[in-house]
Structures are given as C-alpha cells and as structure tokens.
C-alpha positions in Angstrom: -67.7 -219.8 -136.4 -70.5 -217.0 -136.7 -73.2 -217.7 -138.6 -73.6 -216.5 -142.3 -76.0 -214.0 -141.3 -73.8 -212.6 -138.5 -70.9 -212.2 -140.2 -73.0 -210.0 -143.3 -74.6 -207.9 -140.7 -70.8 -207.5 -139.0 -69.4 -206.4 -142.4 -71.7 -204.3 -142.9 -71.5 -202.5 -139.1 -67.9 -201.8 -140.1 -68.6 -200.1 -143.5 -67.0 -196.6 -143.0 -69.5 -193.8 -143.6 -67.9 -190.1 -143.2 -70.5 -187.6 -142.7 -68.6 -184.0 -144.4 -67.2 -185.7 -148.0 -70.4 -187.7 -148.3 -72.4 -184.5 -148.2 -70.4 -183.3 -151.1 -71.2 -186.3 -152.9 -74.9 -185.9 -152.3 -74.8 -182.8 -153.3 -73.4 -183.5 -156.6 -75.8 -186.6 -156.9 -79.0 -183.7 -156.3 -77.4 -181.3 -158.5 -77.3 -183.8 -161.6 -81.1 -185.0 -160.9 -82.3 -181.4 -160.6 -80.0 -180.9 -164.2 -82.0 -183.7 -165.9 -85.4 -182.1 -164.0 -84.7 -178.7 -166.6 -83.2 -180.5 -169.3 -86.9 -182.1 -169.3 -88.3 -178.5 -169.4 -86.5 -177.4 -172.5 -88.7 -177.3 -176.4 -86.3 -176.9 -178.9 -86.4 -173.3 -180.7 -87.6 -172.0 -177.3 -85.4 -170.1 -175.2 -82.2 -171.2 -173.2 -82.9 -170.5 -169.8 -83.9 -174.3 -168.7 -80.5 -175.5 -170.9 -78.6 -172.6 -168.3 -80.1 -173.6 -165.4 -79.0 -177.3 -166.0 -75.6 -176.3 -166.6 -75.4 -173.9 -163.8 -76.1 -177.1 -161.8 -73.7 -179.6 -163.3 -71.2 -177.3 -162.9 -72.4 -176.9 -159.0 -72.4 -181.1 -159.7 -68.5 -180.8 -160.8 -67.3 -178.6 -157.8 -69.4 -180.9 -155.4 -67.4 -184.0 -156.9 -63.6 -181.7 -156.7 -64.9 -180.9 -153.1 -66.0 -184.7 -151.7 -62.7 -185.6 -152.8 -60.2 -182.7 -151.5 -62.4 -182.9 -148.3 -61.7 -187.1 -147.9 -58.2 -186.7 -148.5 -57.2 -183.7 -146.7 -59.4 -185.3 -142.9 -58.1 -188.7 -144.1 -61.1 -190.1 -144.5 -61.7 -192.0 -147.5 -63.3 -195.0 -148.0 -64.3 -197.6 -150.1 -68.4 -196.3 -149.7 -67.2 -192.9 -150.4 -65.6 -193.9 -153.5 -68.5 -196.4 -154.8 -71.2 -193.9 -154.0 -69.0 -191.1 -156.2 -69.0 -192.9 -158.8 -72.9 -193.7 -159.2 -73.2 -189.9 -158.7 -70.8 -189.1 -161.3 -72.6 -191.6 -164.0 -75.5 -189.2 -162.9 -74.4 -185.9 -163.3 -71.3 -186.2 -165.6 -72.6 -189.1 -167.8 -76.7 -189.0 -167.7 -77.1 -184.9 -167.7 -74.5 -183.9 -170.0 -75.6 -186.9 -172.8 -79.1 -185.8 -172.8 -78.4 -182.2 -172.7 -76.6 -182.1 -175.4 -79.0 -184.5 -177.6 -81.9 -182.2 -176.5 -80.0 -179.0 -178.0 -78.6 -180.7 -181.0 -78.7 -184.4 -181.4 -82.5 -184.7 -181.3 -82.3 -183.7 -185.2 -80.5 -186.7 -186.1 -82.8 -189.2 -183.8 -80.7 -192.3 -184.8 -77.5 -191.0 -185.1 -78.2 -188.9 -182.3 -79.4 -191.4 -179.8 -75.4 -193.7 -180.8 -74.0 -190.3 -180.2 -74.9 -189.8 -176.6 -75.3 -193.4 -175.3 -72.0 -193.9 -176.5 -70.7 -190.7 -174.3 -72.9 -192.7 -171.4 -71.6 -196.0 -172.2 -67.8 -194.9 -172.0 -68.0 -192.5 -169.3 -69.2 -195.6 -167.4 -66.5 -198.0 -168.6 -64.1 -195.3 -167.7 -65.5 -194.8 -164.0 -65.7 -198.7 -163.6 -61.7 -198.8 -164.6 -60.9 -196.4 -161.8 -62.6 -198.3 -159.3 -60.9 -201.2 -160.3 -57.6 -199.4 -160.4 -58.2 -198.1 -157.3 -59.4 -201.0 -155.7 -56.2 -203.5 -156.8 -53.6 -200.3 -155.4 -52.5 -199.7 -158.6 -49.9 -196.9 -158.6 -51.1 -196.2 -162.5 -53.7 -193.6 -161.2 -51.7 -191.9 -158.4 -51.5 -188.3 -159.6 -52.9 -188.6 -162.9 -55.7 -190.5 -164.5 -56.0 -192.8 -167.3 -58.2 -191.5 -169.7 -59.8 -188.2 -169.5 -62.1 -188.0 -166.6 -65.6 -188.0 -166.6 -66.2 -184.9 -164.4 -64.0 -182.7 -166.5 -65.7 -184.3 -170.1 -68.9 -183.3 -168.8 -67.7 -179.9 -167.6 -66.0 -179.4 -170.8 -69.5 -180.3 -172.6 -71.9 -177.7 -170.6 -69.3 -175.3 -170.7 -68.7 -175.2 -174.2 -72.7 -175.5 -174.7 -72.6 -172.0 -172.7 -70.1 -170.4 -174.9 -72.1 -171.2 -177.5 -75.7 -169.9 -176.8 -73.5 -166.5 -175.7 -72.6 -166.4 -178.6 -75.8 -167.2 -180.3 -77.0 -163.7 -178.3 -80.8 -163.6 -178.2 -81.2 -166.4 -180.5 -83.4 -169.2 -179.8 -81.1 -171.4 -181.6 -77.2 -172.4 -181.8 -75.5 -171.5 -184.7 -73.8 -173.8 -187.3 -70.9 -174.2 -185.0 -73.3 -176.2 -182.8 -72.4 -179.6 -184.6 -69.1 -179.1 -183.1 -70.5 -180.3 -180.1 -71.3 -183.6 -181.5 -67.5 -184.7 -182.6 -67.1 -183.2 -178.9 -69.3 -185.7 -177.6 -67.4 -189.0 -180.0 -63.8 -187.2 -179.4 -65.0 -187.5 -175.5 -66.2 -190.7 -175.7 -62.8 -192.2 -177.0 -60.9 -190.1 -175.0 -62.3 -191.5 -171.9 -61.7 -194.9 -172.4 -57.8 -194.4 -174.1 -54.6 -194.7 -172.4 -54.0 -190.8 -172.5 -53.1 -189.7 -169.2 -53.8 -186.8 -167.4 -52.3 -185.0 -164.1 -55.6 -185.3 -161.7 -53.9 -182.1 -159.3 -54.9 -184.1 -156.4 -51.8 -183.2 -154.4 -51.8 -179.9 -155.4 -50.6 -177.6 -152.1 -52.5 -174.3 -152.8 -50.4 -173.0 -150.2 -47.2 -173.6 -151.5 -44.5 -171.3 -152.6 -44.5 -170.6 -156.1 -43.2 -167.9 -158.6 -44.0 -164.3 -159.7 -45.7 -165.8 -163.1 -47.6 -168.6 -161.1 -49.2 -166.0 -159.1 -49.9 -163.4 -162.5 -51.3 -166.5 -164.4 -53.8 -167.2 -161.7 -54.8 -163.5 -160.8 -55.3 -163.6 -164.5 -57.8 -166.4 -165.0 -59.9 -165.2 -161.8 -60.5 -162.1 -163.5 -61.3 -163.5 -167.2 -63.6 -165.6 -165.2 -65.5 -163.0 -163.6 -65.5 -160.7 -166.4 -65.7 -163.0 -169.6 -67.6 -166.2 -167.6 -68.6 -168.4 -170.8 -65.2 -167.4 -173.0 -62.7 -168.4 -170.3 -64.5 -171.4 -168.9 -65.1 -172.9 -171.8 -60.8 -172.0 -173.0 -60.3 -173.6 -169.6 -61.3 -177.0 -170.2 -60.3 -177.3 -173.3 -56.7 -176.4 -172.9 -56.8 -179.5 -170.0 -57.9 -181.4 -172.9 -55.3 -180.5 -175.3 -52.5 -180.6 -172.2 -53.2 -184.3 -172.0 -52.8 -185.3 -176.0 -48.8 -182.9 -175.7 -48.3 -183.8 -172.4 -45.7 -186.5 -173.1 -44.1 -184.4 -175.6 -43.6 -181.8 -172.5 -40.2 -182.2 -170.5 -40.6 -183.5 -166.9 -39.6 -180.5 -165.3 -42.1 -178.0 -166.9 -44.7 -181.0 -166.4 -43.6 -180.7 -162.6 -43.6 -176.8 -162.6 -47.6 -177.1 -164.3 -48.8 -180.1 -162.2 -47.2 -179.2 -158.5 -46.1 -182.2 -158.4 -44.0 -182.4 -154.9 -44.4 -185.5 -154.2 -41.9 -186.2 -157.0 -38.4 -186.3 -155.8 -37.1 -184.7 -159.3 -39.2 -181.4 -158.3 
C-alpha cells in the first residue's frame, strides 16, 4: 500500500484543471473584486458613476459565469474543480458585491435593519450555492435543466440591474427616488427565493442553432434592439420576467414550457 502522503499527492496530480472555462471563472472572480473595489469608492449623495462602474462589472461577472459554464459543457470538460472554484467566485460577485452595493445606496440608512437585510441576501445565496454542489455532487437528476431555487447569478443580476434602472431614472440626481426602498423587499423576496423549492428552467441545453419559428426569431430581434436602444429599461424587464416565469411556471402547460425552455432533450418536445 502507498503511503498516506503518496496517495494525497496522487489525488491531487489527477485533479482535472481545464485551462479555457477556468479563465471564464477567473474572470468573473476579478470582475466581482474590482465591483467591491468601486462600491468602496462611492459617498452617498455623491454621484453614481462608481455604483455604474460596479455594475457594469458584475454584469461582465454574470456573462463570465454563463460563459465558464457553456464553454465546460460544450468541449466536455467539466470537472469537479471547475465547479467548486465557480461557486467561491459566485459568493464573490453575486453574493458579496451585490449585498454591499445595494446597502451602500440604500440600506446604509437603516444601519441595523440594513446590515439583516444584506447578510441575509449573503447568507442564502450561499446556502443556495452549497445545495447545488451537493445536488450536483450526489447525481441528482432534480437540477438537470432547471434549478432549485432561483439562482444566485441571475438574483444578483436582477439586483444591479434594477439598481441601474433606477438611477436612469433618477436623471442627474445624486439620489434614488422613493422607489428605491423597493430594492430592499428585492433584496428579502431574493433571499427567500433562493433557498425555496421554486424551480426554474437553467437553458443549459439550449441549441442556439436550432430551428425555431417565425415569432421565436421576431421576439429575439426584438429584445436585441430594446437592449441597445433602451439599455437600463429592458434589462432590468428582463430579469424580472425570469423571476415571475418561475412563481407561474407550473401553472404553464408542458408544451408552451417546452416551446419557452428549448427543451429537446424531452422526448414530449
């Protein structure tokens, strides 16, 4: 029998490490440590632009994360380090960044109440990353196209990007309007969410390639171009319709769920 020590530094030679996908992941990783660098920066009642640089870089934190992921799966190379290190970039960018951002913009008037607010955010976006490793780790078919519980990525997207909507609409102002206090049942509503049972289609298998109809293709023409020319309105409509689909999703018949999610794997589609 090999020693102890062997056998560790055996294990350890044969931990997979793919170069391209980890990239992605470092990149989100940077993106959410250069986030908190700006969120730093900000004084409340001064202006904005160190609150939009740090969103501009979680959201360059959330299409790193959909990247890593597409990447592994489409060269079939995921592993169980890719998947670990994801998730302590995630509880970075997506649980850290958002949490603080949104408590230096709002919360820091309530400091109690505030402080509950967004460690609770923190606290369940972390439970809710910890289940999917789990889940992942056991095979568990549970999370194979969808997730259980909304996922941390799109929470935090959902967060900045409604944030951004919010100081475009506040104009020149140095400060959010009333409707800013939204953002904290956001942040509790998020928090719950996250760690429920509501599931939600991850499009992991969707086939960008694949046929589809004449309103498939309008609708996505569509949001490109409310993208580019209404940026803050649309992204912000965006997220929050993925977060409404996933409360009436089971109320939706299976095949319009197929027809939304792509799903082709299913043998009803």
């Amino acid at each position: 029998m090999l020693p102890e020590e062997d056998k560790t530094q055996e294990e350890a030679d044969k931990i997979k490490i793919y170069l391209l996908p980890n990239l992605f992941t470092a990149g989100n990783l940077a993106c959410g440590f250069f986030a908190l660098t700006w969120i730093f920066k900000y004084q409340p009642g001064a202006d904005f632009e160190p609150i939009k640089m740090a969103i501009r870089l979680i959201l360059g934190a959330f299409a790193c994360d959909f990247f890593d992921g597409r990447v592994a799966r489409i060269a079939r190379k995921e592993s169980p380090f890719g998947r670990e290190f994801d998730s302590l970039a995630d509880i970075v960018s997506f649980g850290v960044a958002p949490a603080f951002l949104v408590f230096q913009v709002v919360l820091y008037q309530f400091e109690r109440t505030g402080w509950l607010i967004a460690a609770m955010y923190l606290v369940c976006g972390g439970i809710r990353l910890a289940r999917f490793n789990v889940l992942t780790q056991v095979g568990s078919s549970k999370e194979k196209g969808e997730f259980i519980g909304f996922p941390i990525p799109s929470a935090a997207a959902l967060v900045v990007s409604m944030t951004l909507f919010m100081m475009w609409m506040a104009g020149h102002k140095r400060e959010l309007g009333p409707e800013r206090w939204v953002l904290m049942g956001l942040m509790v509503l998020l928090a719950i969410l996250m760690v429920s049972n509501v599931r939600y289609p991850s499009f992991k298998n969707v086939e960008w390639t694949m046929q589809r109809g004449v309103a498939a293709l309008a609708v996505a023409v569509l949001a490109v171009l409310l993208l580019i020319s209404h940026f803050e309105v649309t992204l912000a409509a965006l997220f929050v319709v993925y977060l409404l689909y996933g409360l009436v999703r089971p109320w939706i018949s299976k095949r319009w769920r197929q027809e939304i999610e792509s799903d082709e794997e299913s043998p009803d589609a």
